[in-house]
C-alpha positions as CSV (number, residue, x, y, z in Angstrom):
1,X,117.3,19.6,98.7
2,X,114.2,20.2,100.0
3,X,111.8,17.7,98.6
4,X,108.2,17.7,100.3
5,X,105.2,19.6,98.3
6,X,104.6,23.1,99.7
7,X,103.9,26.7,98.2
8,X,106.9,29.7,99.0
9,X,103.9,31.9,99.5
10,X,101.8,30.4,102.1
11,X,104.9,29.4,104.2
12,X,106.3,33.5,103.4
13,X,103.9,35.5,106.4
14,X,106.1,38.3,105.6
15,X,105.5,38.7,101.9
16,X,101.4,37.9,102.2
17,X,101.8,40.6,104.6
18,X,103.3,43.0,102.2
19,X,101.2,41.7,99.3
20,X,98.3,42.8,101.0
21,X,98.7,46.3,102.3
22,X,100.0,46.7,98.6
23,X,97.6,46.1,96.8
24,X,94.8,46.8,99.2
25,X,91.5,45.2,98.2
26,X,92.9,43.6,95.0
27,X,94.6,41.6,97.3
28,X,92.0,38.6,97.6
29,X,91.6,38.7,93.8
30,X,95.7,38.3,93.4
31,X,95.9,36.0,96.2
32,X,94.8,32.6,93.6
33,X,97.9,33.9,91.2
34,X,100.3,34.6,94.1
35,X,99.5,31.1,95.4
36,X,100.1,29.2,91.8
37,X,103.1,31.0,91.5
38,X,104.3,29.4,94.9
39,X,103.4,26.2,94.6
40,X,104.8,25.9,90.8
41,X,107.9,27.9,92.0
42,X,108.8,26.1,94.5
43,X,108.1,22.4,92.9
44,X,108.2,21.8,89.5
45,X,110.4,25.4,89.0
46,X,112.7,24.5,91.1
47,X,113.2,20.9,89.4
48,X,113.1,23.3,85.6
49,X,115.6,25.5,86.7
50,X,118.2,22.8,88.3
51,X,117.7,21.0,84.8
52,X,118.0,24.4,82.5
53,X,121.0,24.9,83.9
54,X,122.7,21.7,83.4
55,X,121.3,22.0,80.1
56,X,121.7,25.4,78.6
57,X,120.9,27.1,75.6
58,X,122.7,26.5,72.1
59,X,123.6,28.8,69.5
60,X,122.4,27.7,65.9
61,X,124.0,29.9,63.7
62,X,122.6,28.2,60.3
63,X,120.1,26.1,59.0
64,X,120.7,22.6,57.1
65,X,120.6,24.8,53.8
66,X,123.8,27.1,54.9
67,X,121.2,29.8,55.9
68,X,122.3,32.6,58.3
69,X,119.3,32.1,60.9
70,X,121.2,32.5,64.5
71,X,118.6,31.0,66.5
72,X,119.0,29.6,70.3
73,X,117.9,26.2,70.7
74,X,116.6,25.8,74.6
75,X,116.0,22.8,76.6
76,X,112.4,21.8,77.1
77,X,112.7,22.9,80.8
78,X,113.4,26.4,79.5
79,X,110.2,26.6,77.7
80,X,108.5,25.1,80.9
81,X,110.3,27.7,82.6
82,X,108.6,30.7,80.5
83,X,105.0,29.2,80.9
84,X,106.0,29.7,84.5
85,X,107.1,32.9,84.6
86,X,105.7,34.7,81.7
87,X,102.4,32.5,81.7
88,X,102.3,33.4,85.3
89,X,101.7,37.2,85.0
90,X,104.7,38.6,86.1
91,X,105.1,40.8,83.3
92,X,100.9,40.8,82.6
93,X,100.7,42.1,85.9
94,X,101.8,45.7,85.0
95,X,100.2,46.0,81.6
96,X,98.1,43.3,80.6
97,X,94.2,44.5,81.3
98,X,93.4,41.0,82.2
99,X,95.1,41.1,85.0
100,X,93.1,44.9,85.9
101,X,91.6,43.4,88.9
102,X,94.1,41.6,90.0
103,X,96.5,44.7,90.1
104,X,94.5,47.1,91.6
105,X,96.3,50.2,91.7
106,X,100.0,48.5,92.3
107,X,101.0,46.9,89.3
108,X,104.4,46.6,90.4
109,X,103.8,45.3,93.4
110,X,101.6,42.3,91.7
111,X,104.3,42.3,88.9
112,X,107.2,42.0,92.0
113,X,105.5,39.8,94.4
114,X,105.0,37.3,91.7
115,X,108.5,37.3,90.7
116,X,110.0,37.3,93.9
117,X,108.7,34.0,94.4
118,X,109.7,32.9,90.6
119,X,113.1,34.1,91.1
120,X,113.4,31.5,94.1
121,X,113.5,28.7,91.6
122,X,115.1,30.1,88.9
123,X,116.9,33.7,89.1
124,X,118.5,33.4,85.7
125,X,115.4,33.6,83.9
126,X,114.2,36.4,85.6
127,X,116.9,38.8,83.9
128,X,114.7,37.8,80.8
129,X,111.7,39.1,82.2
130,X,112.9,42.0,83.6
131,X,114.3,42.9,80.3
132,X,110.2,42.3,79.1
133,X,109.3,44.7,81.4
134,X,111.6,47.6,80.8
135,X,110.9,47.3,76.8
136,X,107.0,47.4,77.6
137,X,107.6,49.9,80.2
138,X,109.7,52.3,77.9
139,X,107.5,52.0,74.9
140,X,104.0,53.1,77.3
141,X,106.0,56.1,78.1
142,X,108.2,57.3,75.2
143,X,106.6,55.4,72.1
144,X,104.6,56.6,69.4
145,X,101.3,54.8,69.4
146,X,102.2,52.5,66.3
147,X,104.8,51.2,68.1
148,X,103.1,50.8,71.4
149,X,100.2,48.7,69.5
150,X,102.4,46.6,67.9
151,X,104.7,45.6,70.7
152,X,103.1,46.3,74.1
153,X,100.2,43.4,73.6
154,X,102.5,40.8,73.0
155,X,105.2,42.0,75.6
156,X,102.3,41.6,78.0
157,X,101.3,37.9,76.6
158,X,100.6,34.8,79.1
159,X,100.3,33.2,76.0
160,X,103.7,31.9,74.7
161,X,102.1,31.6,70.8
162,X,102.1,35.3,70.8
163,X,104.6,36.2,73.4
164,X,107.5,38.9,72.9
165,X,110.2,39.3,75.1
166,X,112.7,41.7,75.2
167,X,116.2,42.7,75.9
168,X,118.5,46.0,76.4
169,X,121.8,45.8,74.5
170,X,123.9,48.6,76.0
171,X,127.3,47.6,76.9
172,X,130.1,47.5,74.4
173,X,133.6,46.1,74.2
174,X,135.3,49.9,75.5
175,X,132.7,51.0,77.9
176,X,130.5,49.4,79.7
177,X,129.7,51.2,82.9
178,X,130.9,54.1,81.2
179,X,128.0,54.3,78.5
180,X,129.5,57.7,77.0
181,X,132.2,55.5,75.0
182,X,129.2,53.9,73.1
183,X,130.1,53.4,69.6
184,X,127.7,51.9,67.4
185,X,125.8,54.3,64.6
186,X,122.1,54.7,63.8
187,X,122.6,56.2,60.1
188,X,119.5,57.7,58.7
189,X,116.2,59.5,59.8
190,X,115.7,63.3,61.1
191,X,115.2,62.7,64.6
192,X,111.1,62.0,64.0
193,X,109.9,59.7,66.8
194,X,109.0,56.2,65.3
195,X,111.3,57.0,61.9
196,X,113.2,54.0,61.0
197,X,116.9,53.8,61.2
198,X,119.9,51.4,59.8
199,X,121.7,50.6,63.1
200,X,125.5,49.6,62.5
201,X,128.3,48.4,65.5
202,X,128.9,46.1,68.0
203,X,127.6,44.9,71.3
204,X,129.4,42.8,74.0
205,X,127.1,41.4,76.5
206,X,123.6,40.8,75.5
207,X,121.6,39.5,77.7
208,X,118.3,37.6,76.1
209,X,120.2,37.8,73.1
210,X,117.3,36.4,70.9
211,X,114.8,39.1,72.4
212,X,112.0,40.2,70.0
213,X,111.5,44.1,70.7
214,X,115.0,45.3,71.9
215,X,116.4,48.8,73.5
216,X,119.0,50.1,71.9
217,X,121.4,53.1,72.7
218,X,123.2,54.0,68.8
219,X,124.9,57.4,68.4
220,X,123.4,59.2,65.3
221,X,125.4,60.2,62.8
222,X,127.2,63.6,63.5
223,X,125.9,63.8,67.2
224,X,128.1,65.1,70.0
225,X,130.3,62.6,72.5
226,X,129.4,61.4,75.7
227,X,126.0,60.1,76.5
228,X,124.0,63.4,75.4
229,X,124.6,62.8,72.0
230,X,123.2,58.9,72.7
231,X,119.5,57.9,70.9
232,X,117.8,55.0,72.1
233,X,116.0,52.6,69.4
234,X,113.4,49.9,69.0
235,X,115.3,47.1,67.6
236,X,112.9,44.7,66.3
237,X,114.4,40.5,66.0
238,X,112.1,40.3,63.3
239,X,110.5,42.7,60.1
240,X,107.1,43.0,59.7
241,X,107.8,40.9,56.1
242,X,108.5,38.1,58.5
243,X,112.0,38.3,57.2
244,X,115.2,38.3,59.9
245,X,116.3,42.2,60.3
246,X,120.3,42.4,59.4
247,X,122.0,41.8,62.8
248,X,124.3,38.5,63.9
249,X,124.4,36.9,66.8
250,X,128.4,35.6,67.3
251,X,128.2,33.7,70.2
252,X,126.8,33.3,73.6
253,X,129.1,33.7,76.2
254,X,130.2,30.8,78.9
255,X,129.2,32.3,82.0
256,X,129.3,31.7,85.5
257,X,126.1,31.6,86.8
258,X,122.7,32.7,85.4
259,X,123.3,29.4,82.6
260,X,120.0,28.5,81.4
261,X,119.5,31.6,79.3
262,X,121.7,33.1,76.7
263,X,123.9,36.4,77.0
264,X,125.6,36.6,73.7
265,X,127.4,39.1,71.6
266,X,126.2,40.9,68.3
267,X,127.2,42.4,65.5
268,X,124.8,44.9,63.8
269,X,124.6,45.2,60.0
270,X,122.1,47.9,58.8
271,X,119.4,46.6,61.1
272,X,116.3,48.4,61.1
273,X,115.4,49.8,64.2
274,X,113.4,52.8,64.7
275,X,113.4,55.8,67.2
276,X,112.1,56.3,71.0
277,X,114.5,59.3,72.0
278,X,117.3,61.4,69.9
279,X,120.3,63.1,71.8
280,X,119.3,64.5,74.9
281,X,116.7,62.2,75.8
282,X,118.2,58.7,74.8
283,X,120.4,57.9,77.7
284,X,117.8,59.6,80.1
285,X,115.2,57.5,78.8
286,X,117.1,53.8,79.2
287,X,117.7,55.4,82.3
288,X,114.1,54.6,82.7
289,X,114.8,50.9,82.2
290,X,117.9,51.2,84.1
291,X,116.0,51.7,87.4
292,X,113.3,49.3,86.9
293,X,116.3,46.7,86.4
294,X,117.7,47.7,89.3
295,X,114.7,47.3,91.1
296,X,114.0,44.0,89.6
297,X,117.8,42.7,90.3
298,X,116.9,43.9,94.1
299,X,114.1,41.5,94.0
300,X,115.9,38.7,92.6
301,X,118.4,39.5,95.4
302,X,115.9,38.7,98.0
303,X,114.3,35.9,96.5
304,X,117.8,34.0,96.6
305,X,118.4,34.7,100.1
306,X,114.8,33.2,100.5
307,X,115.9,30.1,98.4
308,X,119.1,30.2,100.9
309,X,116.8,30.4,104.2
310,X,114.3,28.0,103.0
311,X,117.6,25.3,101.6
312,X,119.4,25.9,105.0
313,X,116.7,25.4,107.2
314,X,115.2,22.1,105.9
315,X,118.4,20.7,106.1
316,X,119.3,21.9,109.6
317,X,116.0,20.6,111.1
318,X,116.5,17.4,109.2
319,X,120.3,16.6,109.4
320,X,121.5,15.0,113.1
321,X,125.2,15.8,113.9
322,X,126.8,14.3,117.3
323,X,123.3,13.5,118.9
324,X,120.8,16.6,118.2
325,X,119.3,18.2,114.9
326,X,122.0,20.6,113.4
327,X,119.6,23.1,113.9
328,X,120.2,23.1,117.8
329,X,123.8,23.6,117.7
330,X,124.3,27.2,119.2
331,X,126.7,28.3,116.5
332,X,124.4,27.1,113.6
333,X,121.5,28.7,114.9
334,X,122.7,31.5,115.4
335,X,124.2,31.6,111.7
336,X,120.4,30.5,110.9
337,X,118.7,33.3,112.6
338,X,121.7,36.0,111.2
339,X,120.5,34.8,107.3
340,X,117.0,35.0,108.3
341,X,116.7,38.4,110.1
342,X,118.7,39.9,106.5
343,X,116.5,38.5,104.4
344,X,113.0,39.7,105.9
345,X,115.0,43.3,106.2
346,X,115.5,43.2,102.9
347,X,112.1,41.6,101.8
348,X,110.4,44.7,103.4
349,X,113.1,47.2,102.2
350,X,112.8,46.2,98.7
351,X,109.1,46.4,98.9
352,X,109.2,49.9,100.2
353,X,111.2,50.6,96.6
354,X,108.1,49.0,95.1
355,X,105.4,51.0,96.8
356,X,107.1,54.3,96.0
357,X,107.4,53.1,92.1
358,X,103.9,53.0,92.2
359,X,102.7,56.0,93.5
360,X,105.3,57.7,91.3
361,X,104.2,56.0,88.0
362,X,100.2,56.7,89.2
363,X,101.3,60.3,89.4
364,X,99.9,61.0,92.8
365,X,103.4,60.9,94.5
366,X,104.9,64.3,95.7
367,X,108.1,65.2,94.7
368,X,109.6,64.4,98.2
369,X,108.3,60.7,97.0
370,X,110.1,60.9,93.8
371,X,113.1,61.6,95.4
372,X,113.5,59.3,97.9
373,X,112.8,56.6,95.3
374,X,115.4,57.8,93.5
375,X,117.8,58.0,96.2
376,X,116.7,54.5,97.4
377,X,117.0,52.8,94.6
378,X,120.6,52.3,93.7
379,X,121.1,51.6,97.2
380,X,118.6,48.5,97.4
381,X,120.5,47.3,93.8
382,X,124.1,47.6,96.1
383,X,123.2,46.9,99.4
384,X,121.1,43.7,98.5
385,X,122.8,42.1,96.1
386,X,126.1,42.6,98.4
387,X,123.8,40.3,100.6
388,X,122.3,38.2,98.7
389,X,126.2,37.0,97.6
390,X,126.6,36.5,101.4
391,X,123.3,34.7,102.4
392,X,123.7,32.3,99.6
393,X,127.5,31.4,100.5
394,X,126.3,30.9,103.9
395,X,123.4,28.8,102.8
396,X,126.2,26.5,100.8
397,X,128.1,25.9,104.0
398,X,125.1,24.8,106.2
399,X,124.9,22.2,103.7
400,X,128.3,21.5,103.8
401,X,130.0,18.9,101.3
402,X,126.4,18.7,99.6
403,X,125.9,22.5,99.3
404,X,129.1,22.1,97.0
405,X,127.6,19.5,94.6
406,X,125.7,20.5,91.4
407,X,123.0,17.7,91.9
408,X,121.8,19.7,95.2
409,X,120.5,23.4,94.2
410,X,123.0,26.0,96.2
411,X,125.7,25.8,94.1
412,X,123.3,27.6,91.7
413,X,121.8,29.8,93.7
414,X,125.3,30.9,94.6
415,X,126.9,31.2,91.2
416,X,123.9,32.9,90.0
417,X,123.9,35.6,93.2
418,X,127.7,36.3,91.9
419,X,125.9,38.4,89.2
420,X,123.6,40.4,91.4
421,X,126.5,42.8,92.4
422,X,127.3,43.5,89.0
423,X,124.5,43.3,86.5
424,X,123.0,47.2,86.2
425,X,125.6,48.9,87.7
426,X,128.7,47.5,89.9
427,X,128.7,48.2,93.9
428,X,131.3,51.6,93.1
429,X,129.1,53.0,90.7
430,X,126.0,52.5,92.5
431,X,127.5,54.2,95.2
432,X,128.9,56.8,93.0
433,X,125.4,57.4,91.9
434,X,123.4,57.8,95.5
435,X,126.5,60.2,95.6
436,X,125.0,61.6,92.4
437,X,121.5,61.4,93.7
438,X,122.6,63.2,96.9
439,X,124.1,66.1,95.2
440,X,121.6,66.8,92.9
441,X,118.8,66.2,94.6
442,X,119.2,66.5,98.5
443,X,119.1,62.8,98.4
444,X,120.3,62.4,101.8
445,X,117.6,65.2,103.2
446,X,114.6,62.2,102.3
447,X,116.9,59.8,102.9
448,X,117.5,61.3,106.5
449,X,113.5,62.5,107.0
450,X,112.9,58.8,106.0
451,X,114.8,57.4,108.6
452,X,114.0,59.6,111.3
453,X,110.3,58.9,111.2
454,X,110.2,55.4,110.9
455,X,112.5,55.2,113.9
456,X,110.0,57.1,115.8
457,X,107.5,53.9,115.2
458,X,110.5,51.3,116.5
459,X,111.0,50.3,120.1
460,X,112.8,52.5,122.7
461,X,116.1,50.5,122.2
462,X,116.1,50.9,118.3
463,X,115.2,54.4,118.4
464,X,118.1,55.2,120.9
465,X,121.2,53.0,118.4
466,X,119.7,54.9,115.7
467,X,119.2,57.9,117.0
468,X,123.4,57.7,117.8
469,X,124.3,55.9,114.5
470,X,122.6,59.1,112.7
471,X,123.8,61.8,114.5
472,X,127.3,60.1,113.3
473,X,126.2,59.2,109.8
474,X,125.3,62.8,109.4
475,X,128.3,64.6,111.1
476,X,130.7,62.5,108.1
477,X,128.6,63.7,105.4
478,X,129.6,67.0,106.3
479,X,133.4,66.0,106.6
480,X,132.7,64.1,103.0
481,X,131.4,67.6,101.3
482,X,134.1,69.4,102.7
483,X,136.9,67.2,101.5
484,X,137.4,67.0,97.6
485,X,139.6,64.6,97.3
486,X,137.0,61.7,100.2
487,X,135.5,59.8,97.1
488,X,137.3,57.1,99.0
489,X,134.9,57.0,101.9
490,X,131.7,57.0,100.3
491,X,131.0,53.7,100.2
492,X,131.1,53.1,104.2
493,X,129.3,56.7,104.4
494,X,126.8,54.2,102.2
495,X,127.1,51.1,104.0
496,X,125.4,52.8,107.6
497,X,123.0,54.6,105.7
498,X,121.2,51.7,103.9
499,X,121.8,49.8,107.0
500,X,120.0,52.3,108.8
501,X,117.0,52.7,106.1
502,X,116.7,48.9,106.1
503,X,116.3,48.6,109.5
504,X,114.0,51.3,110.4
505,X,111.8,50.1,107.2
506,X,111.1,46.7,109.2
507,X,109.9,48.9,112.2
508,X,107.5,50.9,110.3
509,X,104.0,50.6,111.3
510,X,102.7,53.3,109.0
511,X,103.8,50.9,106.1
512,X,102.2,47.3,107.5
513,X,105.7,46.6,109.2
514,X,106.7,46.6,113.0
515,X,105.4,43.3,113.8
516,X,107.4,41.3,117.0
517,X,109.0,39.6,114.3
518,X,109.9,42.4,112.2
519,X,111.4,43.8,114.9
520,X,113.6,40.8,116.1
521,X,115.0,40.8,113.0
522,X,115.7,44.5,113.1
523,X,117.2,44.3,116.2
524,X,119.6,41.6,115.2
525,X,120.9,42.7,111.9
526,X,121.6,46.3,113.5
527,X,123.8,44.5,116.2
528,X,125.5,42.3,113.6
529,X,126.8,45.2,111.4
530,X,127.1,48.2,114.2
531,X,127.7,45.8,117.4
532,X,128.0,47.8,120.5
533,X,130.8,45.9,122.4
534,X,132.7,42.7,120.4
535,X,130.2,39.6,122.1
536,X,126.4,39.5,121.9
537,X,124.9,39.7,124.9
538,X,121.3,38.2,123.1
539,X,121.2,33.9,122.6
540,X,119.5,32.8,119.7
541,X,116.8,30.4,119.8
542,X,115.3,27.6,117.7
543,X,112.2,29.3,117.7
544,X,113.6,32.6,116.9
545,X,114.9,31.2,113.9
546,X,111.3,29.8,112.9
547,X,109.6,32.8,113.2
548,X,112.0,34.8,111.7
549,X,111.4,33.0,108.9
550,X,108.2,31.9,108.9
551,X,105.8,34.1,110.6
């Protein structure tokens, strides 16, 4: 466990580098907050989170008077936790106008940034704030302004006194990627944004169970099947009387990973909740969400592959195995240099997601822009968390025998990546929804135009592997749209496409990339996943591994 005091953003070249041609001149302004967020991320967070999950939260269904009041108790490390996070900015970032200057322009990238390096100490908690985000997010767009005045402030708090957070409760116990099969009834109301309706059903997996302002997709009464006949609702925790609005939290579920917060299931009884979109625009609208989730859970993906670098590297340069550092063993180092040439690939690749949500939300972005962000972004959610699983199970192995032990931090940081792959949309229907994307849209026209002129800004080798790997990846998607029945393939038609964005990303000057190192890492993750030949003709180096993943 890495012990001595540093900050994960001044030892992270890559993401200051990214931070500032993001937010441009608002850059010197963040740089204070990115800093904090670093240095309490990657000390005291990193002690929080190892203690919040050994000590997670508790379901208190009544008071000592037999009074329903199904409130979650959390450990104190929890709370420490959301002063972190929360008091941090990382939701404030987008919305709150303190924070104006800081922003600039790129809210999301301030908002991202700062919980890239949160998530490094404690991912679970980060599904909590992302879950913030997409309720403050929806309501600025869709809500009536009563509803934004009441809710947005508070979702935007660094204060914790006056601090909402929110939540999405979508899946139920017959569909969950298959949101069509939702069940539970809004009764009430004529389809009048901001009316109040009496919500009635169940939900299965609730993450933030205990959220104040809460999405909601209800079927109203006597609306069609499938998801166009789907509202989505402002569930409220709370009344404005102060009194407990009539839903019931069952229990919290005993998960895997992702412990120190609570996922739980509910039962709704008549709860208030009031309306953002009837049938039609419902489903498209947590849509909405939907992709800023899947954003956020690309983030989180990369900031536990950092945690894995960062874990797997202090211990190879301190541990000595039959007479040298670990570090030096050919084997190891090249393992090392493998996990740290993904990760900067998809630091920069996640960040290119970022920009484009910016300039789309700013509404200067053309509609080639819009496209390839919506084409790009189930494939980040896939794609990284896929790695993320991998980068973290290699991190556990470097540290051996201790990497397996609760009282060191990788067996969290693994159990919690198990999650990444699934949370927002599992690796087949992500990929069944690029497909989606790519039918609809012409995604794999920006996808193609993306990749063709960021190659132009790599090295002559680069361009020449990807030139080939194209030409192929684009001969198969005309084999795939001629065969019916080749839903089978997609996912390696997938595979070389992100692999080919990702890479070509790092080697784009035009977006602050292409640096020596940049291209290193390039270079080595497109000869791990399409090797020319079965042995690698290039030797890693101690030092590659260093700058890889430090400068």
């Amino acid at each position: 466990m890495t012990t001595r005091k540093q900050s994960w953003f001044e030892s992270d070249a890559a993401l200051k580098r990214v931070m500032s041609a993001q937010l441009g001149a608002a850059f010197e302004k963040a740089k204070p907050r990115l800093d904090k967020m670093g240095d309490g991320a990657a000390n005291e967070g990193a002690r929080w989170a190892q203690e919040a999950d050994h000590n997670g939260p508790r379901l208190v269904n009544f008071d000592h008077t037999g009074a329903r009041i199904d409130e979650i108790d959390y450990h104190h490390s929890y709370k420490a936790l959301q002063q972190l996070g929360y008091g941090g900015g990382i939701v404030a970032a987008t919305y709150n106008p303190a924070l104006a200057a800081e922003r600039g322009t790129a809210g999301k990238a301030l908002t991202m940034g700062l919980g890239y390096l949160f998530a490094q100490a404690e991912a679970g908690m980060f599904c909590p704030v992302c879950m913030t985000d997409g309720a403050a997010r929806l309501l600025v767009k869709h809500g009536t302004k009563t509803l934004q005045e009441r809710f947005v402030p508070r979702l935007s708090s660094t204060d914790l006194s006056t601090l909402y957070t929110g939540a999405m409760f979508l899946t139920e116990k017959a569909g969950g990627s298959d949101v069509g099969q939702v069940a539970t009834v809004a009764k009430g109301g004529n389809g009048t944004p901001g009316e109040t309706v009496k919500l009635f059903g169940d939900k299965w997996f609730c993450s933030n169970v205990d959220a104040d302002v809460i999405m909601i997709l209800a079927r109203p009464e006597g609306a069609g099947p499938g998801t166009r006949g789907l509202g989505l609702y402002v569930l409220p925790r709370t009344l404005e009387n102060g009194q407990r609005n009539a839903f019931r939290i069952d229990r919290i579920k005993d998960k895997l990973g992702e412990r120190s917060f609570p996922t739980g299931e509910v039962t709704l009884e008549g709860a208030e909740a009031y309306l953002l979109g009837g049938p039609g625009q419902g489903f498209h609208q947590m849509a909405e969400m939907l992709n800023l989730s899947r954003l956020y859970n690309a983030i989180a993906s990369v900031g536990v592959m950092r945690r894995s670098v960062v874990e797997a590297l202090d211990w190879a340069e301190q541990r000595v195995a039959f007479g040298k550092k670990v570090i030096e063993h050919p084997l190891l180092t090249e393992t090392l240099l493998d996990m740290a040439s993904e990760q900067r690939l998809a630091l920069l690749w996640a960040f290119r997601g970022v920009k484009l949500m910016d300039t789309v939300d700013a509404g200067g972005g053309s509609e080639q822009e819009r496209r390839t962000l919506r084409m790009l972004t189930p494939l980040l959610k896939y794609v990284l968390g896929k790695w993320a699983v991998r980068v973290a199970s290699e991190g556990v192995e470097v540290l051996a025998g201790n990497g397996y032990i609760e009282d060191w931090p990788m067996a969290r940081v693994l159990r919690d990546a198990q999650v990444l792959p699934i949370w927002e949309g599992t690796t087949n229907i992500l990929v069944l929804d690029a497909f989606r994307a790519l039918r609809k849209e012409g995604g794999h026209e920006v996808l193609f135009a993306e990749v063709e002129k960021f190659a132009a800004e790599a090295p002559a080798d680069v361009q020449s592997r990807v030139s080939a790997l194209l030409d192929e990846a684009k001969h198969a998607l005309v084999e795939l749209s001629q065969d019916p029945k080749a839903e089978h393939a997609f996912r390696d038609w997938t595979d070389r496409a992100a692999l080919l964005w990702a890479v070509t990303t790092a080697c784009a000057k035009s977006l602050g990339n292409g640096s020596d190192t940049d291209v290193r890492a390039a270079r080595r993750v497109l000869a791990r996943h399409a090797p020319v030949g079965l042995l690698r003709k290039d030797r890693a180096t101690v030092d590659d591994v260093r700058a890889v993943a430090f400068r």
